[in-house]
C-alpha positions in Angstrom: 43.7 -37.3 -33.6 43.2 -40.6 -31.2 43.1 -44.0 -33.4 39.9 -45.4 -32.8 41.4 -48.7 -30.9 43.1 -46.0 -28.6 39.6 -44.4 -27.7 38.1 -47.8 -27.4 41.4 -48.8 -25.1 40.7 -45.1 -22.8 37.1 -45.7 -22.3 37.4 -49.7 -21.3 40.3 -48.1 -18.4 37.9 -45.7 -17.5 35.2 -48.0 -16.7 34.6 -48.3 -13.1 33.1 -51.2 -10.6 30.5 -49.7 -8.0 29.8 -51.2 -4.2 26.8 -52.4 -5.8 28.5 -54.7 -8.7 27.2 -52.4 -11.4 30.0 -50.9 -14.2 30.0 -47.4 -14.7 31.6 -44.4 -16.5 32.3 -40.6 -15.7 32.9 -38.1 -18.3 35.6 -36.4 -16.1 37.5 -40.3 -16.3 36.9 -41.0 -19.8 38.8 -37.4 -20.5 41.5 -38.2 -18.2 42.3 -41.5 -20.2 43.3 -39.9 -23.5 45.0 -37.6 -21.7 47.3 -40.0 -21.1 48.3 -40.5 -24.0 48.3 -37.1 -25.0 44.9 -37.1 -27.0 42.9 -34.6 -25.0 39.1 -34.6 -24.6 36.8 -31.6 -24.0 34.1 -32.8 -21.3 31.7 -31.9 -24.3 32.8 -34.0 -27.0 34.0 -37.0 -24.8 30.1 -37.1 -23.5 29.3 -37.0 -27.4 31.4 -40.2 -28.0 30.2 -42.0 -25.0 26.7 -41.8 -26.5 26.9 -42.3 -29.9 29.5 -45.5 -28.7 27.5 -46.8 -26.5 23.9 -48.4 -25.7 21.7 -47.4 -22.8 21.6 -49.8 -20.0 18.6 -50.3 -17.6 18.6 -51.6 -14.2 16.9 -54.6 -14.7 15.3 -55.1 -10.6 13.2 -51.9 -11.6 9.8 -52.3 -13.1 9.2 -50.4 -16.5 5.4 -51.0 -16.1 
């Protein structure tokens, strides 16, 4: 079982720049971290730790009215 600093550590490498300047995340990258280090991920329970981990982000050039 992965320490939680080491998940933390995978998902941060993970994280990925797009042309447009906004950070993202894939599942199939946050699974390949751990695997690095020989803590290994199903695509379902890395997907249940990304959102209880994290908080929803909103593009904020779209109008929510």
């Amino acid at each position: 079982m992965p320490r939680d600093y080491e998940i933390m550590m995978a998902f941060r490498q993970a994280i990925k720049r797009d042309a447009e300047g906004r950070f993202t995340i894939s599942t199939l990258d946050f699974v390949k971290e751990p695997g690095q280090m020989n803590w290994h991920y199903t695509l379902n329970s890395a997907n249940k730790w990304i959102e209880t981990h994290t908080t929803p982000a909103y593009e904020s050039g779209r109008d929510a009215w």
